[in-house]
N, C-alpha and C positions, 0 to 999 in steps of 0.2 A: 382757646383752651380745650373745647370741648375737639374741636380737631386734632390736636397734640394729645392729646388722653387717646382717643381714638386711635391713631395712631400708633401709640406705644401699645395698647392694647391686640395690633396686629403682630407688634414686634414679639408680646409675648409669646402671641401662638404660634408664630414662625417659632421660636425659640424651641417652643415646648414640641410642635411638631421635627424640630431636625433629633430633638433630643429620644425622639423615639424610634426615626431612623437610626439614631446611634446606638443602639441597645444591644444587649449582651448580645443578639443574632449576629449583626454586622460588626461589634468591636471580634467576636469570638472569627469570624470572617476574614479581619485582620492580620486577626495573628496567627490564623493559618495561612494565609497566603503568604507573611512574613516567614514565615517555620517557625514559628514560636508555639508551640505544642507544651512547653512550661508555663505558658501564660494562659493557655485554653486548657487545661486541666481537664479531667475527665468527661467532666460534665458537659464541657466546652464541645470536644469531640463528640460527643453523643448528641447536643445539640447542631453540630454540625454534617453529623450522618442524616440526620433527619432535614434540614434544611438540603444539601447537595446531592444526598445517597450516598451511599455507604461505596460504590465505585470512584465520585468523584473525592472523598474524604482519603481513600486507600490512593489513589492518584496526590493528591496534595503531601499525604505525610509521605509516601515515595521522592518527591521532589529534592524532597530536602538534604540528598545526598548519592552519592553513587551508587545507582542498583545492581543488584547481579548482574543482568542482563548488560547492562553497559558496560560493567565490567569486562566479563566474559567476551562480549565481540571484540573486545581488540586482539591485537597482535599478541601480545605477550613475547615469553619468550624460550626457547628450548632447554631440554636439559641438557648440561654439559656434557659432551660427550663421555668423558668418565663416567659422573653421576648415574647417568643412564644404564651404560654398559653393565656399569657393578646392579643396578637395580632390575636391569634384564636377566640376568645371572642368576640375582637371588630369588627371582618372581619368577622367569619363565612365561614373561611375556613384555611382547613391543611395546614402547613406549615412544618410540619417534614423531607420535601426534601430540606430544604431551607439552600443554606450553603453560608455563608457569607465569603470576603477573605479581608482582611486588610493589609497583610505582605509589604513589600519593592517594591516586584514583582506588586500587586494591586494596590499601591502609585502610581507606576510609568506610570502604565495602564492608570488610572482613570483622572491624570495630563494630559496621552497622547490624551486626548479625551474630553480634557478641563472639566471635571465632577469632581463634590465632589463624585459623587455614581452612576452606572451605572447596570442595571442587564441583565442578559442574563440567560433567564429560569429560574430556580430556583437559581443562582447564584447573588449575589449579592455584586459589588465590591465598596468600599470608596478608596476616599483618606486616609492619615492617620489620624487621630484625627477626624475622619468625623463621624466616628460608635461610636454613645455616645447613647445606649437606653434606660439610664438614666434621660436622661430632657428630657423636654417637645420638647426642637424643634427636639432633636436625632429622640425621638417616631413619632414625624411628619414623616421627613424626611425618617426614615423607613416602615411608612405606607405607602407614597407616592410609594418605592421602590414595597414595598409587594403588592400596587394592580396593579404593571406593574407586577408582575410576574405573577398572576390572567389573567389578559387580555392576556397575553402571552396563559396560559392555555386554552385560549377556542377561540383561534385560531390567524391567521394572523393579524399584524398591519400595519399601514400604514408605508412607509418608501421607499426615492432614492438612490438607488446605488450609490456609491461614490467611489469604488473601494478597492481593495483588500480583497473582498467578503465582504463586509460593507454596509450595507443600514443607513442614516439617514430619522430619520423626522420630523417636524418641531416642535416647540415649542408651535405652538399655535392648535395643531391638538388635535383632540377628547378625545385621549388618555393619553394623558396628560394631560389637563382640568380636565378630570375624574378621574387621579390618585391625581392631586393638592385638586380637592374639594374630593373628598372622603377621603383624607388623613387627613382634618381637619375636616370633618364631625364623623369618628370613634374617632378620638381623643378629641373633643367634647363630646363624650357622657359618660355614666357613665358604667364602666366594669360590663361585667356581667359574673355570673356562669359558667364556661370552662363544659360540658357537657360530660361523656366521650364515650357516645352514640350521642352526636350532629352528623347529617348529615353535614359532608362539603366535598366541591368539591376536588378530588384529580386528575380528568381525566387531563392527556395532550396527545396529541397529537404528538407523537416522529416524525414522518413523518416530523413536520413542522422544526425541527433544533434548532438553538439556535437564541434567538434573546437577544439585546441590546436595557437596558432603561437607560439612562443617566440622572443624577442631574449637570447642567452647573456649569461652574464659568465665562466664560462671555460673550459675545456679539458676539466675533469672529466666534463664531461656531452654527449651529443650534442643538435643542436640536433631539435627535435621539432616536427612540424606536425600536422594531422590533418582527416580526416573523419573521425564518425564511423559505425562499422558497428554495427549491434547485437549483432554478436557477440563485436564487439572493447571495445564502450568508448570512452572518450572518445580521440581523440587528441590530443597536442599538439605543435605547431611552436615553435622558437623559433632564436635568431640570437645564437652566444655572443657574448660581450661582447668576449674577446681575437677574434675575428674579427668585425666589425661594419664596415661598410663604411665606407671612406673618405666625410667628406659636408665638401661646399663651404662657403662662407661667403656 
């Protein structure tokens, strides 16, 4: 008896010691490594910054879906030679590096960053059903894209660090203004002649990286442009969805 009592009295402490390995550190542990960031709540995260650091915690909640960056290095895909031409026309500049990504991977990006459309250099991501250069508000909305990728081109834009080499910036900054009205300003006017000696701009500036123009879908998020710095990261721009410019028919 007294060795069975003995006994269970080991089993307790076993017990009681696994039970404090299992504690909110390690379950919160869990379900970040699961992606379950509903289940680690705020607190959970801030607990977790503190136990990993705040690089491995920005690593973890990255995981859990397509980043820019992955995005952005694949292939994508060109603009249609129409689409293009007519958008050379009304811009008065090259756009033959210009590769658009739409696939499942781009869906899920563009979602991750609350954006119908975000661009990063010459890349240019939608949601799905978002790249329509067909209507009138598709052609907007991809002008608006096409002249972030232009301001990209001739240098740095505004944009704060937010983490995991991400810059946002804000919605109501220069650059954005000037993609929104210029975007209905080209598509206002009447196409002209594609020129195949037209001067247009092709310089960028590879030093500066890759940066992010966002099209929002709502409120939660600000919208994000970017060049990038090397010692910032990537930036990105974008244009919420509940604020998205009026476009003509």
């Amino acid at each position: 008896m007294h060795l069975h009592d003995h006994e269970h009295a080991e089993d307790q402490a076993a017990e009681a010691a696994r039970a404090k390995v299992e504690g909110p550190d390690t379950l919160t542990m869990k379900a970040a490594m699961a992606g379950r960031q509903d289940v680690m709540g705020r607190s959970g995260v801030i607990g977790l910054q503190r136990a990993a650091g705040n690089a491995a915690t920005a690593q973890l909640m990255e995981d859990e879906g397509p980043s820019v960056h992955d995005v952005v290095s694949g292939s994508g895909n060109e603009l249609d030679t129409g689409v293009r031409k007519d958008m050379e026309s009304r811009m008065g500049h090259d756009f033959s590096d210009v590769r658009v990504h739409t696939g499942d991977s781009a869906d899920a990006s563009a979602k991750s960053v609350s954006a119908h459309a975000y661009t990063v250099g010459s890349n240019i991501v939608f949601q799905r059903g978002a790249y329509d250069p067909e209507s009138s508000a598709g052609k907007t909305m991809l002008a608006h894209e096409l002249t972030h990728v232009v301001q990209q081109r001739n240098g740095p834009v505004d944009g704060t660090p937010v983490g995991g080499g991400v810059s946002v910036s804000d919605p109501s900054d220069r650059f954005e203004r000037e993609a929104s009205s210029n975007a209905e300003a080209v598509m206002a006017q009447p196409v002209q002649r594609h020129a195949e000696d037209e001067d247009v701009q092709t310089a960028h500036d590879s030093s500066l990286g890759p940066v992010v123009q966002r099209e929002e879908e709502g409120e939660e998020e600000e919208s994000v442009q970017g060049s990038h710095d090397s010692s910032l990261g990537s930036v990105v721009q974008r244009e919420e969805e509940g604020e998205e410019e009026e476009m003509t028919s």
